[in-house]
DRENTORZA-891514 format. One record per residue: x, y, z of N, C-alpha, C in turn; residue in three letters. Coordinates in steps of 0.2 Angstrom, whole numbers, plus 5000, padded with zeros to 4 digits. Layout:
N
XYZXYZXYZALA/...
***
This chain:
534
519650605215519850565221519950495219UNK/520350465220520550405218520750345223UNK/521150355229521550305233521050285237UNK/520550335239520150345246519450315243UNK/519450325237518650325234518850235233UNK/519350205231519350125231519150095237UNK/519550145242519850115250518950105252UNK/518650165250517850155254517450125250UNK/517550105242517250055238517249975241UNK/517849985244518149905246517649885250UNK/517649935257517349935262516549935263UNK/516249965258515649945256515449885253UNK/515849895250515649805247515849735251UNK/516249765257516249725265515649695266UNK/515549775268514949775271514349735267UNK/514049745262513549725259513449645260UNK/514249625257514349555259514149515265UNK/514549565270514149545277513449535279UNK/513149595275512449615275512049525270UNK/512349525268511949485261512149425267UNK/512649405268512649325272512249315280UNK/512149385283511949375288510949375284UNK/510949415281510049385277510149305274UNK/510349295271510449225269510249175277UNK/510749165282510749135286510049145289UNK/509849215291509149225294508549195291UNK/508649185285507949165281508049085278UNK/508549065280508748975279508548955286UNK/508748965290508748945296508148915298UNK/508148865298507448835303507348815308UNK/508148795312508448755317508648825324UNK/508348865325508748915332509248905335UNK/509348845336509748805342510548785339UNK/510248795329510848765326511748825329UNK/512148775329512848805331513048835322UNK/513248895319513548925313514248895314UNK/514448885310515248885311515548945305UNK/515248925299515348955294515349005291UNK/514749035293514549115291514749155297UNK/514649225297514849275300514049285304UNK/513749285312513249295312513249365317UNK/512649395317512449435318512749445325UNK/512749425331512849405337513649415337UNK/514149375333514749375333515049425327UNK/514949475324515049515320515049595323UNK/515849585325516049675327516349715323UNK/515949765320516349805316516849845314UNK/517249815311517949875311517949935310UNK/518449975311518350045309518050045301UNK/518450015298518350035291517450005288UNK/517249965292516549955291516250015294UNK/516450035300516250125302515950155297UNK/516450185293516850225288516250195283UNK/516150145279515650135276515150145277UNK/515050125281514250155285513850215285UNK/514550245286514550335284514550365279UNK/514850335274514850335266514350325261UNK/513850265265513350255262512750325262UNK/512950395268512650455268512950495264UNK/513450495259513650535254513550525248UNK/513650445248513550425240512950475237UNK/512450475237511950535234512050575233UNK/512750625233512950685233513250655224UNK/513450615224513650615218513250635210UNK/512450625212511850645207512250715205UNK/512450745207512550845207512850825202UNK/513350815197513550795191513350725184UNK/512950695190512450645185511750685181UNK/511650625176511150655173510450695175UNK/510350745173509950795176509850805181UNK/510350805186510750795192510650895195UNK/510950895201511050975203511551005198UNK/511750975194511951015188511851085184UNK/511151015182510851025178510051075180UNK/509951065186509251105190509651165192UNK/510351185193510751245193510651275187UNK/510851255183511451295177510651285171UNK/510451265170509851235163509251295166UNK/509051315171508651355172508951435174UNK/509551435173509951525175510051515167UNK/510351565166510551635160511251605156UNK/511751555158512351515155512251475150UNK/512051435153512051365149511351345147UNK/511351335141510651305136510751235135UNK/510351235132510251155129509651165122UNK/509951165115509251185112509251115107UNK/508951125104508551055098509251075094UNK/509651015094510150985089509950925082UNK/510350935078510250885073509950815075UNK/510550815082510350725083509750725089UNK/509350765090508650795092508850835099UNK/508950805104509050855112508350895113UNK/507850885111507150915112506950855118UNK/506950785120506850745124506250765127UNK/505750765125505150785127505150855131UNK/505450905127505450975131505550965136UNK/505950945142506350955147506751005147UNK/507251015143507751065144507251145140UNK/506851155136506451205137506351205140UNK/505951195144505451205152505851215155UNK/506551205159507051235163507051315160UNK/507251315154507651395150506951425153UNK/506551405149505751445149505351435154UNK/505551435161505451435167504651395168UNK/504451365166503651335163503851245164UNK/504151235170504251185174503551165179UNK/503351105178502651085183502951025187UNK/502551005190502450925194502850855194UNK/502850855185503350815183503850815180UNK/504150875181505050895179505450865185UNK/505650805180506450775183506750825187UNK/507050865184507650895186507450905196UNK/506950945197506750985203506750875208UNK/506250865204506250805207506650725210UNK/507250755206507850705207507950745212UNK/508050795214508350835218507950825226UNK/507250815225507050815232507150745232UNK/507250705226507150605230507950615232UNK/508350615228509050605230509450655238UNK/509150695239509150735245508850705251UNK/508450665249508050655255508150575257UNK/508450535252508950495252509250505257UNK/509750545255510450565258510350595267UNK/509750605267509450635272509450555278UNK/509150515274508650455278509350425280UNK/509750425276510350385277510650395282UNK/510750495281511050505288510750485295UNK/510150485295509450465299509950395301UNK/509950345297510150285298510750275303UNK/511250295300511950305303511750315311UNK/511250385314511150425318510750375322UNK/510450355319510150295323510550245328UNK/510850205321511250135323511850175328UNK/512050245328512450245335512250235342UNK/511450275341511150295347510950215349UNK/510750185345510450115349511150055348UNK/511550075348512050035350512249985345UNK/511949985337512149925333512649935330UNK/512950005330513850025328514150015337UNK/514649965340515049995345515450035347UNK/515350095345515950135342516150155352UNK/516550205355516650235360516250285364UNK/516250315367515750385368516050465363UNK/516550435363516950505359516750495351UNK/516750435351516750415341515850435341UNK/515450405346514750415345514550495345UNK/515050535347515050635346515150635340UNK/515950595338516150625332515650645326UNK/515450535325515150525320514450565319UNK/513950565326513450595323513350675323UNK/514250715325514150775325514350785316UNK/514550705313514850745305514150715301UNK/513850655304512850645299512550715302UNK/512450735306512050815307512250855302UNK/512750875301513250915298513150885291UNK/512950845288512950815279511950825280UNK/511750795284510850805283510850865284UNK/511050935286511350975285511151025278UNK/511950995276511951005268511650995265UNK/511150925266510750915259510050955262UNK/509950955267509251025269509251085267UNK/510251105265510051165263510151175257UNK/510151125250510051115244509251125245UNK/508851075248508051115247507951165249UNK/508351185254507851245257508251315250UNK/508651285246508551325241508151315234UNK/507751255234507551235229506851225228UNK/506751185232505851195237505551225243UNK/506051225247505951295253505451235258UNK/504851205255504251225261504351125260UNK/504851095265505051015264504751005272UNK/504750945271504850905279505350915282UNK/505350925288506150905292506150855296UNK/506350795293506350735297507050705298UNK/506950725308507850695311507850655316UNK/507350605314507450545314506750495312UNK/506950425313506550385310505950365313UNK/505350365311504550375312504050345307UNK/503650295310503050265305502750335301UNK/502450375305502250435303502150455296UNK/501650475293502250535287502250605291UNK/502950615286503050695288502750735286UNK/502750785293502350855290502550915289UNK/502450935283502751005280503051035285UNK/503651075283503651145286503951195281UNK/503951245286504151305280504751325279UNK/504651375275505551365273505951395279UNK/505451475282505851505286506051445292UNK/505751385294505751335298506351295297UNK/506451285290506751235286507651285287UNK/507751355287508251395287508451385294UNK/508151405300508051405309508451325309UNK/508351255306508251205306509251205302UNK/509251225298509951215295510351245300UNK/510151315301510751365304511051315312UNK/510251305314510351275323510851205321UNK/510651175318510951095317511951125314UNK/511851155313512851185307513051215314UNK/512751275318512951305323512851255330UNK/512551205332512651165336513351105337UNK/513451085330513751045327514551045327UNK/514551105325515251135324515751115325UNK/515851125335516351135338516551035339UNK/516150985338516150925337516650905331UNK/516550955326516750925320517650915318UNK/517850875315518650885313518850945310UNK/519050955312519951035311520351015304UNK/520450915303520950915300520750905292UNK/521250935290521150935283521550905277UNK/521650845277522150805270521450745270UNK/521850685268521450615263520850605270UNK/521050605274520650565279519950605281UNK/520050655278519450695280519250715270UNK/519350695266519350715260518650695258UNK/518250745257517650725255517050715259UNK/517250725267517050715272516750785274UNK/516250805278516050845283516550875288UNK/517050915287517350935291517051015296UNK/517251035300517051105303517051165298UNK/517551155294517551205288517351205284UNK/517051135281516351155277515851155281UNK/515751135286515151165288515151245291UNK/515551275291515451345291515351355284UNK/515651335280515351345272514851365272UNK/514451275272513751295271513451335276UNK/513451345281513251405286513351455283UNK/513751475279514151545276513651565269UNK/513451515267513151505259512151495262UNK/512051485268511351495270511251555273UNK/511751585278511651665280511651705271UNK/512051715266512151745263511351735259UNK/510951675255510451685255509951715259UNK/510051705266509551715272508851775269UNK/509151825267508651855264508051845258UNK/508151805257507851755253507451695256UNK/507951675258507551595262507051635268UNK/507151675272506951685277506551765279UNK/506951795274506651865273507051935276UNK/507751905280508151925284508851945282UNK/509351975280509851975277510251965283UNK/510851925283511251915287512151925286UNK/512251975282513051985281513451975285UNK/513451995292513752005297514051925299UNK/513351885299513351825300513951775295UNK/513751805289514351775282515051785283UNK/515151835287515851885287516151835293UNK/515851825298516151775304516151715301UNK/515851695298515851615297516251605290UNK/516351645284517051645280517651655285UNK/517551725289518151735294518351665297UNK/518251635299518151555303518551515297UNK/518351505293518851455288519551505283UNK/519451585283520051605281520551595289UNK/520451595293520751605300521251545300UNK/520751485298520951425299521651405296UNK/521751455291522351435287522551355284UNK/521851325284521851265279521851265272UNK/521751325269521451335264521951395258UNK/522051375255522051435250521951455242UNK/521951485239521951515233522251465228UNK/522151395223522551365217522851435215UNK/523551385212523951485210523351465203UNK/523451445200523051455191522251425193UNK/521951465189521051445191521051355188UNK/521351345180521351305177521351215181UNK/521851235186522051155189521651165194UNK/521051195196520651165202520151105196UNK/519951115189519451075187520151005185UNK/520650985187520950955183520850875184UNK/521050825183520650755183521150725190UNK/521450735190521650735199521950795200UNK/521150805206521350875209521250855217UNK/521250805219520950775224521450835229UNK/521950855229522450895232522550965231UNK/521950995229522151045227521851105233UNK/522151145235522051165240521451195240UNK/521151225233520451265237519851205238UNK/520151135239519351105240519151105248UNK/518851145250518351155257518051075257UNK/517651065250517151005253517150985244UNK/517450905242517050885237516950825237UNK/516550825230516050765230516650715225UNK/517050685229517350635224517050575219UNK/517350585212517050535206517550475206UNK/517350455202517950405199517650365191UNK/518050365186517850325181517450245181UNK/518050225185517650135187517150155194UNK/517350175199517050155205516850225210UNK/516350255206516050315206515950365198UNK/515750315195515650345188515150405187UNK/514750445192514150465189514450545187UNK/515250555185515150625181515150625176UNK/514450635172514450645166514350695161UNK/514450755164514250795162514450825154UNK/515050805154515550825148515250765141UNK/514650715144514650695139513950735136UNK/513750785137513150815136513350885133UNK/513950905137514250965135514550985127UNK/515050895128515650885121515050875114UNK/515450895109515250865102515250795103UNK/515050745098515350685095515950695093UNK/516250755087516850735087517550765090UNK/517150775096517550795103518050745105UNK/517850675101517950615103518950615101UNK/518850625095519650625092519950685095UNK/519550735097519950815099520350785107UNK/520250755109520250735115520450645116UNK/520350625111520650545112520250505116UNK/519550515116519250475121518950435118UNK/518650375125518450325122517850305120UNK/517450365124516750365123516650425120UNK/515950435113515750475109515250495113UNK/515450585113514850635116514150655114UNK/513750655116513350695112512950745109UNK/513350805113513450855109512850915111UNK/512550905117511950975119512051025120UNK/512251015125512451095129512851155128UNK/512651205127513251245127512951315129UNK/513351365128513351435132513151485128UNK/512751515133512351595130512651625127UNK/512751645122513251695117513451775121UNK/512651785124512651845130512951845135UNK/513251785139513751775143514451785139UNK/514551755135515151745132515351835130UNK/514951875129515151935127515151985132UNK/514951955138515252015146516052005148UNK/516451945143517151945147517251995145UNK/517951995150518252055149519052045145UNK/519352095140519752075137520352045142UNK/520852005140521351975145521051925151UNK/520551945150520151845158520351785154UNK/520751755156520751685154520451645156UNK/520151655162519351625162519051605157UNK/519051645152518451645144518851575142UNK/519551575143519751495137519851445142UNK/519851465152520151405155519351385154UNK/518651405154518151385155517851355147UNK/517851375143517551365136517951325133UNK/517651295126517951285122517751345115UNK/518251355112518151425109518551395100UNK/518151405094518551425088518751345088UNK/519351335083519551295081519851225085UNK/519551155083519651085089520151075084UNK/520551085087521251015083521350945087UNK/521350905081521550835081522350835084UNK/522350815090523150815093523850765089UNK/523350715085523850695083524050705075UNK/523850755071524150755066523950835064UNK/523550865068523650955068522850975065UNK/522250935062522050945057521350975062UNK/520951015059520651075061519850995061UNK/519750965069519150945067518650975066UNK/518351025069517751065069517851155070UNK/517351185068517651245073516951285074UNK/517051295084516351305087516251365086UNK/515751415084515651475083515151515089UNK/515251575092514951575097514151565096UNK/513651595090513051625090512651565090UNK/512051545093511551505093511051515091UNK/510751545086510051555083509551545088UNK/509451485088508551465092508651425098UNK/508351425103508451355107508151305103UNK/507751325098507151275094507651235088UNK/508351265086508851255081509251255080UNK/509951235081510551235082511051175079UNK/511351215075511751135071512151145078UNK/512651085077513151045080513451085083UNK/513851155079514451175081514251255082UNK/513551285084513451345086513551295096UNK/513751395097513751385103514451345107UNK/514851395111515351375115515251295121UNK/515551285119515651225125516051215131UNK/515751205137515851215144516651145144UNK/517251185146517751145145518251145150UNK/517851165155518351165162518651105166UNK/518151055165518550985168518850975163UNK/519450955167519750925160519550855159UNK/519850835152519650775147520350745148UNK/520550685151520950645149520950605143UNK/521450605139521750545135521150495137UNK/520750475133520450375136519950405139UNK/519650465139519150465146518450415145UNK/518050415148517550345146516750405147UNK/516450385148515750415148515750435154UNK/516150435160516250455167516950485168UNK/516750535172517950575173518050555179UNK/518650565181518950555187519050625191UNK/518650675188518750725191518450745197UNK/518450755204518150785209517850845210UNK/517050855211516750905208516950965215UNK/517151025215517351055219516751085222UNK/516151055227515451085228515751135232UNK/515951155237516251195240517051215241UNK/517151285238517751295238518151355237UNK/518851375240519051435246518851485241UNK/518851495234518751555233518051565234UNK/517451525234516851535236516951595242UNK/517251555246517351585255517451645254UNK/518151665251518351755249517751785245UNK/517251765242516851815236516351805243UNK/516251755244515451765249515651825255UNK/516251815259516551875263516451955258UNK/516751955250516752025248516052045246UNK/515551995244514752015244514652045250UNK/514752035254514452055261514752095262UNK/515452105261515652165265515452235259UNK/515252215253515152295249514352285249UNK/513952255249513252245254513252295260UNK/513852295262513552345269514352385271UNK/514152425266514652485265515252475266UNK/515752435264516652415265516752405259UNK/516452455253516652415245517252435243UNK/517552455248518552445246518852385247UNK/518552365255518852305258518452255252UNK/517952255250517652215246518152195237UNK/518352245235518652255229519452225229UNK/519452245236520352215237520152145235UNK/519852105239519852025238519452005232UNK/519252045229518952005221519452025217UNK/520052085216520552105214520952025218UNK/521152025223521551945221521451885220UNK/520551885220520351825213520551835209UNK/520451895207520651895198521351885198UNK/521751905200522351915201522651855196UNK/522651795197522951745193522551715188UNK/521951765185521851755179521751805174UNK/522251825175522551915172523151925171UNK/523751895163524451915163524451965164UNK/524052025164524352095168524052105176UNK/524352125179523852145187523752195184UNK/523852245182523352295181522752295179UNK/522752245176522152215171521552175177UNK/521852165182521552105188520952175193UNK/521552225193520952265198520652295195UNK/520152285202519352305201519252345207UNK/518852425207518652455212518052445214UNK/517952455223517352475224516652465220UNK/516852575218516552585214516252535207UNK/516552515205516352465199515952405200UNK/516252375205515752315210515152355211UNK/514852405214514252425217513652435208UNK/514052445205513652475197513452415193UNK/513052425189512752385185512852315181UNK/512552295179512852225175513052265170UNK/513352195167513752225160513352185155UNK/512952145157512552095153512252145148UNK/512152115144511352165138510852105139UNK/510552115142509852045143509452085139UNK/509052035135508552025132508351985130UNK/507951965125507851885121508051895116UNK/508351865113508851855105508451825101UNK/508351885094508251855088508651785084UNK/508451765079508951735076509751755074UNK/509651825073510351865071510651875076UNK/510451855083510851875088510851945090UNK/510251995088510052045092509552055095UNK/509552105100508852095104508152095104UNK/507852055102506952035099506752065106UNK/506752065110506252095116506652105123UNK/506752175123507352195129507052165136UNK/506352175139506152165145506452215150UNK/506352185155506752245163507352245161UNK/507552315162508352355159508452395164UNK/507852365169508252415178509052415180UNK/509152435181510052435185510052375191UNK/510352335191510652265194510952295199UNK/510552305208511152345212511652285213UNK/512152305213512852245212512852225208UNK/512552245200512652175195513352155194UNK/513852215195514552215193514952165195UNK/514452145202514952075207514452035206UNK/513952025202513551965202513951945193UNK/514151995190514551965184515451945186UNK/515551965192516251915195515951845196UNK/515451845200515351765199515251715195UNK/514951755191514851695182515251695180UNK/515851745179516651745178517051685180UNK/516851685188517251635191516851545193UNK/516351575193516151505194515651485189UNK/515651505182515151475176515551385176UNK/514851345176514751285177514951245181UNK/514751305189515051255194514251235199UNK/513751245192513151225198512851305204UNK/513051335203512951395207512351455204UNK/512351475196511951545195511351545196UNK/510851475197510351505199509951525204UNK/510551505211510451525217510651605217UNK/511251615214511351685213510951735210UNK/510851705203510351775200509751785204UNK/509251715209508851735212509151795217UNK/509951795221509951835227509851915222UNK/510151915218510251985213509752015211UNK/509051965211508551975210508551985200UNK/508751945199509051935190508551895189UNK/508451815191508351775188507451765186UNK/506851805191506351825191506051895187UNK/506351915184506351975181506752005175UNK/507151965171507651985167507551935160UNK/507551955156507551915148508251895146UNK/508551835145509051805141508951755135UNK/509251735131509251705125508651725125UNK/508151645122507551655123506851645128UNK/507251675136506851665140506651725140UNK/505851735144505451785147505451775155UNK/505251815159505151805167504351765167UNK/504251735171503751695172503551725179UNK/503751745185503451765190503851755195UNK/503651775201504451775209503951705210UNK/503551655208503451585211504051545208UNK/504351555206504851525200505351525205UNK/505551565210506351565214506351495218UNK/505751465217505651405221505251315215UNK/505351285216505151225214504551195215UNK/504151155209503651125211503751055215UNK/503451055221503350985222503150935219UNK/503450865217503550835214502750795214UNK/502450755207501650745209501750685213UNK/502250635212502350565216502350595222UNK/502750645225502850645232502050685236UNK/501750735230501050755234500650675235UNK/500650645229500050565231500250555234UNK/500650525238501050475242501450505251UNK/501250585250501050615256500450665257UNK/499950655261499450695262499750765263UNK/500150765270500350805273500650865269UNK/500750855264501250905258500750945254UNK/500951015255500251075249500851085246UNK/500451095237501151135231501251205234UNK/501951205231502251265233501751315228UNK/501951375232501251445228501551455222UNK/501051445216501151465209500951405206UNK/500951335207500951295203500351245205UNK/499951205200499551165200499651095204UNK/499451085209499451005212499650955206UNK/
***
């Protein structure tokens, strides 16, 4: 996103201005009775729309952490079965962080869970603020703009409730502002509390879908998220609700706002702000929203001449070899998502590196074991931030979450037909694209265990049959590192129970997160979640 993401930069930095000079005069003032000529004062200060507009933006800005450093990224993808991170030459052990995600042996003071409830509950207070300042009048907005605006802050506090309520489950619900501290609830509370606020909210929200709503809470992403909390519901709550998923995907495929990119490749591209499956993103920008940095943890150092960019990577992350070996022949998904085999230097042809798939140890890995995650693209010049827009929710999500559900409860033809037109455009042959029923309802194709050094199985662990694994491997197919598998392998019941690389299963306390130690001192009212030490 680039035009809109200035336009709202601008506008915030209005605002602050205006904020900064009306404190100034507040705390210079000695005189009450003095006449201002000069400054902008509190009394005489009517906000534009486009101060609006900022006001409201200042409730999304925190969505950007989801590709900042050990951001929702990295609490998704560093703790499922994809993406590792092991001890490199230039160290990436960083005080066993990134182990403790793989080897599920996360405590109290692991960032990653942490960032995720501070930056969510941010995002949360701010909404709170907005919801506030219409209620008591310090925005003048309309009666109509006062529905608008606080039926689209509902709908984003929303969203960011239902990032915990997959990641800690048992949070505060706080919807609005209170000296008080908040007191726990639970998750099944915390689910009643997302669903009621999305389905309340709805029929409020805007229809329209180009710039002006780009990046924004529209109706259809809020049936999203509705659509992505029914489909966990059995989980979060204990209750499965397909039926629920099928009417609330039906709602946004109905709407005809939405459709299928023809090639998977150009939905990661660095302006995709237009591309039609974005339901809902999180727009970046290099200058003026730099926090995607994900590619600089993904890429080599000398990733840098393969690509032309201005900043040098550092070189950590890369992909299970065990994932890399469930493609299927002919998926271009394998080359539009990885970097594979040979990097040439673009301007003189010359072989810089060449990445091999096998990675030995999470304990030891030179530079160039291990596939690299290369689906945003890398412009020419990029800097340590992309211009890319993170696609958090998007149409093809909507079609697989509809085909889960409908082969969950006996339609697995109707089910087959639409993960056959996903694949569709990532297969020179269509014959090669379908997929039956049958085949979705059967097993994973993964060989899970934990890998020796040679890349064979050291210790197979649970080798039960994956009911649906066949459609839990269409999704890491299609949405490998889009911040999704951990939520997944928990539904599949994978993530509690199955060995990869060098993980073991740790226990079903693990589908949820420890409470942070700063947030237990600092609230009474909070008990750690079951499994972990205060």
């Amino acid at each position: 996103m680039k035009n809109i993401s200035i336009k709202l930069t601008s506008a915030l930095w209005k605002m602050f201005s205006i904020t900064l000079v009306l404190s100034i005069v507040m705390a210079s003032c000695t005189n009450l009775e003095e006449e201002v000529y000069s400054e902008v004062t509190e009394d005489s200060f009517v906000p534009a729309e486009s101060d609006i507009i900022a006001v409201m933006a200042s409730a999304y800005t925190p969505l950007r952490y989801i590709m900042g450093w050990q951001g929702w990224f990295d609490l998704q993808e560093e703790s499922a079965d994809i993406i590792v991170t092991p001890t490199r030459p230039n160290g990436w052990d960083d005080g066993g962080t990134y182990k403790r995600m793989h080897f599920h042996k996360w405590d109290n003071l692991q960032w990653q869970p942490t960032n995720t409830w501070v930056t969510c509950f941010n995002g949360i207070n701010s909404a709170n603020r907005v919801i506030l300042q219409i209620e008591s009048g310090a925005l003048p907005v309309s009666d109509e703009q006062a529905v608008i605006i606080t039926a689209e802050m509902r709908a984003l506090r929303a969203l960011y409730y239902s990032m915990l309520l997959d990641t800690h489950g048992n949070v505060p619900i706080i919807s609005s502002y209170s000296d008080e501290l908040p007191v726990q609830n639970t998750r099944k509370e915390v689910y009643d509390f997302v669903v009621s606020e999305l389905t309340t909210v709805i029929p409020a929200l805007s229809e329209t879908v180009n710039m002006s709503t780009y990046g924004r809470m529209t109706k259809w992403a809020a049936y999203h998220v509705l659509a992505k909390v029914y489909l966990n519901a059995e989980v979060y709550a204990g209750e499965a609700q397909w039926e629920k998923v099928i009417a609330a995907c039906d709602e946004i495929i109905q709407s005809g706002a939405f459709s299928l990119a023809p090639t998977y490749k150009e939905i990661f591209d660095a302006q995709n702000e237009d591309n039609p499956e974005m339901v809902f993103a999180v727009p970046y920008d290099q200058i003026y929203a730099p926090e995607f940095g994900a590619h600089m943890k993904m890429l080599l150092p000398d990733h840098r001449s393969v690509f032309n960019m201005e900043a040098q990577p550092w070189g950590g992350s890369s992909c299970n070899p065990q994932f890399i070996d469930t493609y299927q022949p002919g998926d271009n998904r394998l080359e539009d998502t990885w970097l594979m085999g040979d990097q040439i230097n673009p301007i003189d042809g010359s072989v810089v590196m060449t990445l091999v798939k096998e990675m030995p140890s999470i304990y030891n890995c030179t530079f160039t074991q291990g596939f690299r995650l290369g689906k945003y693209e890398i412009e020419p010049g990029a800097t340590g931030a992309l211009n890319n827009d993170f696609p958090f929710l998007r149409y093809t999500e909507v079609l697989m979450m509809k085909a889960e559900s409908l082969l969950r409860t006996g339609r697995a033809a109707e089910a087959a037909a639409i993960v056959t037109e996903v694949r569709g455009r990532s297969f020179d042959n269509p014959a090669d694209a379908e997929v039956t029923g049958t085949e979705l309802q059967g097993d994973t194709t993964w060989q899970y265990g934990t890998l020796k050094e040679d890349g064979t199985i050291d210790e197979a662990g649970d080798q039960s049959v994956v009911p649906y694994g066949r459609f839990l491997d269409e999704l890491g197919w299609e949405f490998a590192g889009e911040a999704h598998r951990r939520t997944d392998l928990i539904r599949f019941g994978v993530f509690q129970t199955k060995n990869w690389y060098n993980h073991t299963p740790q226990g079903d306390h693990t589908i949820l997160f420890p409470i942070g130690l700063e947030q237990l001192n600092t609230n009474s009212n909070l008990d750690q979640n079951p499994g972990y030490i205060k």
